[in-house]
VOGU-3710 file (C-alpha; in Angstrom, 3 decimals, decimal comma):
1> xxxxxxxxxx> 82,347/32,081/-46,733  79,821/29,200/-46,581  81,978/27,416/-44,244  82,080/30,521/-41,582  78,684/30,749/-42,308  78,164/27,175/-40,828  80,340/27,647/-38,330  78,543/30,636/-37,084  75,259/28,715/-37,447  76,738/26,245/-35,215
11> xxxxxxxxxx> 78,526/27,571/-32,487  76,028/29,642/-30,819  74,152/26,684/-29,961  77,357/23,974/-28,811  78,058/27,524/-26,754  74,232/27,625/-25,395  74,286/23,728/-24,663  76,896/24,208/-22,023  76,148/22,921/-18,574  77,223/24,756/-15,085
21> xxxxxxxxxx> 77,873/22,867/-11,799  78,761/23,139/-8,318  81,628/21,403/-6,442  78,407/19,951/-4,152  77,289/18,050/-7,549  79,461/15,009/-8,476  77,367/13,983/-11,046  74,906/15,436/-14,355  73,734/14,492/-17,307  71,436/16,314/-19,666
31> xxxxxxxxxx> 68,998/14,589/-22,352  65,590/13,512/-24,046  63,595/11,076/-22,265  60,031/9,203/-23,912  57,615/9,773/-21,211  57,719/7,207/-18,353  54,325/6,061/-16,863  53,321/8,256/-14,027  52,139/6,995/-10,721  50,714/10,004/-9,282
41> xxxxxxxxxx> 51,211/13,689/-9,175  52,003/15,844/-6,197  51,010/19,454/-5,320  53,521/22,515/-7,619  52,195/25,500/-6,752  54,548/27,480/-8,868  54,123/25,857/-12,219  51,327/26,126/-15,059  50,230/22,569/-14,509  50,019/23,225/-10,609
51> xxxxxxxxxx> 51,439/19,672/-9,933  54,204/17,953/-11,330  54,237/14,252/-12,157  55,237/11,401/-9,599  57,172/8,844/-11,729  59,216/5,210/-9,946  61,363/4,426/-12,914  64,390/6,294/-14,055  64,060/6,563/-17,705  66,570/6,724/-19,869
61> xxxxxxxxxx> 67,658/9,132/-22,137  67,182/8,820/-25,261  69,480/10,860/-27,062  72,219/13,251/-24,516  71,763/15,979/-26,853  70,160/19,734/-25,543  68,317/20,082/-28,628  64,953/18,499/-27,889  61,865/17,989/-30,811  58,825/19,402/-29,739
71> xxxxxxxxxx> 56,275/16,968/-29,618  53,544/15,306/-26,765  55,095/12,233/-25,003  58,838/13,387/-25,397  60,955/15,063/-22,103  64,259/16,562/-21,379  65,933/16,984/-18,008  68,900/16,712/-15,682  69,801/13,855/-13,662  72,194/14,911/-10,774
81> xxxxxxxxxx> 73,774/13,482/-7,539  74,824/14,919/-4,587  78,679/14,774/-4,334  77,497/14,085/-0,405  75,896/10,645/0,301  73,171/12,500/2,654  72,126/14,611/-0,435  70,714/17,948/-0,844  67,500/18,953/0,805  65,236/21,564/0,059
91> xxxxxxxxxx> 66,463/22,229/-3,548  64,647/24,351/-5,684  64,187/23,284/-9,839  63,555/26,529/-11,606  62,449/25,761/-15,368  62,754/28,860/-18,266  61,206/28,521/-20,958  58,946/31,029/-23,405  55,640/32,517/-22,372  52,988/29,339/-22,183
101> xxxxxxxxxx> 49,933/29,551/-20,627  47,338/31,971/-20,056  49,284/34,080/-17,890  52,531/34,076/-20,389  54,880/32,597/-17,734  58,060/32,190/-18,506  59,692/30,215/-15,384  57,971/27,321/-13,340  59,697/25,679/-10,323  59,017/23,714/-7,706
111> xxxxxxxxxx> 60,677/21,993/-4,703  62,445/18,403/-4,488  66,082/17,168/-3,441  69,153/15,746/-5,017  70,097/12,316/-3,761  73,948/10,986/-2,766  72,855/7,882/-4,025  71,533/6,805/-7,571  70,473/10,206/-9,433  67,954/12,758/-9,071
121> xxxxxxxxxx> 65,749/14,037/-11,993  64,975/16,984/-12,911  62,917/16,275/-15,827  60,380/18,797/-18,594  57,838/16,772/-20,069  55,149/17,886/-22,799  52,022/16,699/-21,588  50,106/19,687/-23,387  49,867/21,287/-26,514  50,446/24,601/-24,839
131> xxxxxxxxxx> 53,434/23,590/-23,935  55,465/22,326/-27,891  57,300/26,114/-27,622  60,546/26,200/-29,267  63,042/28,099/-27,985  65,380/28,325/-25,827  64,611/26,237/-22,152  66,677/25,914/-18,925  66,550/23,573/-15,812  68,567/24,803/-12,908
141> xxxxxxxxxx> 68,330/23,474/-9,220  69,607/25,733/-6,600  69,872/25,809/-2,562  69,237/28,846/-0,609  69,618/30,674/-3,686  72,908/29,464/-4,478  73,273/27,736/-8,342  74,013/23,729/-7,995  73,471/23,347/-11,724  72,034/25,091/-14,634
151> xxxxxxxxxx> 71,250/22,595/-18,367  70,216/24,880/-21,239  67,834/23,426/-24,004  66,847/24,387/-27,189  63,279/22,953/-28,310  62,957/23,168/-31,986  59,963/21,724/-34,293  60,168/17,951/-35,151  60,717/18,008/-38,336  64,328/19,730/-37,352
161> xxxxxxxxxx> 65,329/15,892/-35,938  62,945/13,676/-37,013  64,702/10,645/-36,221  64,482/11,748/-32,383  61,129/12,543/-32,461  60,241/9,563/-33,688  62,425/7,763/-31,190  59,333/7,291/-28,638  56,984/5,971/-31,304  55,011/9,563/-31,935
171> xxxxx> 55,309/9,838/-35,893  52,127/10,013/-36,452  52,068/13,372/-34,440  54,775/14,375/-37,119  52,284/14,851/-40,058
//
């Protein structure tokens, strides 16, 4: 009985952490990123933040897992390309994710494109205490309404994986 009972804590979430692609995507990958240094911001109308942040670097993931520690510095996302080397224009990034804010939103997006050469993120970044909401997240890009990918996340509290939220150097925001 224990055993089942593991397996049935399990398996909802490896079922959850499932990505969905289109044919027009030839490559994703899903993970935790520490926060890259920022270089600017540009205008997101339809997010909580109203802009979104302007990074050069493509950080790495730490970890390729969807389970993601909530804590200030850390960020998940989707890095995609185009399976054409023109890319994808006007693609929107639609982000779910429990109420935040003062207005209880649940989904942000905001527009971008998906390059045919080198990778495209899509990334979630905690900036903002209003933000550490565990739950259950998803990043999904589509194109005239049409899905090109969809990467489900489940934010839990740090202390559920400390080792990855200490991975950026945050521990002290453990205690």
């Amino acid at each position: 009985m224990r055993s089942l009972l593991l397996l049935l804590a399990v398996l909802p979430t490896h079922l959850f952490a499932q990505d969905q692609r289109s044919s027009e995507i030839s490559f994703l990958e899903t993970g935790v990123i520490c926060a890259p240094e920022t270089v600017g911001t540009a205008p997101a109308p339809d997010t909580v933040a109203g802009v979104t942040n302007v990074i050069e670097e493509d950080p790495p993931f730490v970890s390729t897992a969807n389970r993601v520690p909530a804590v200030l510095g850390l960020g998940f996302g989707v890095k995609a390309t185009s399976q054409t080397t023109a890319g994808i224009e006007d693609v929107i990034v639609i982000v779910r994710h429990p109420a935040m804010g003062p207005e209880g939103a649940t989904v942000q997006s905001y527009a971008t494109r998906i390059t045919g050469q080198g990778t495209s993120n899509a990334l979630y970044q905690f900036d903002f205490e209003y933000e550490l909401l565990p739950g259950r997240w998803s990043i999904e890009a589509r194109k005239a309404g049409q899905l090109l990918y969809r990467s489900q996340f489940e934010v839990v509290p740090p202390q559920d994986i400390p080792e990855l939220a200490g991975a950026c150097g945050f521990e002290e925001l453990l205690s």
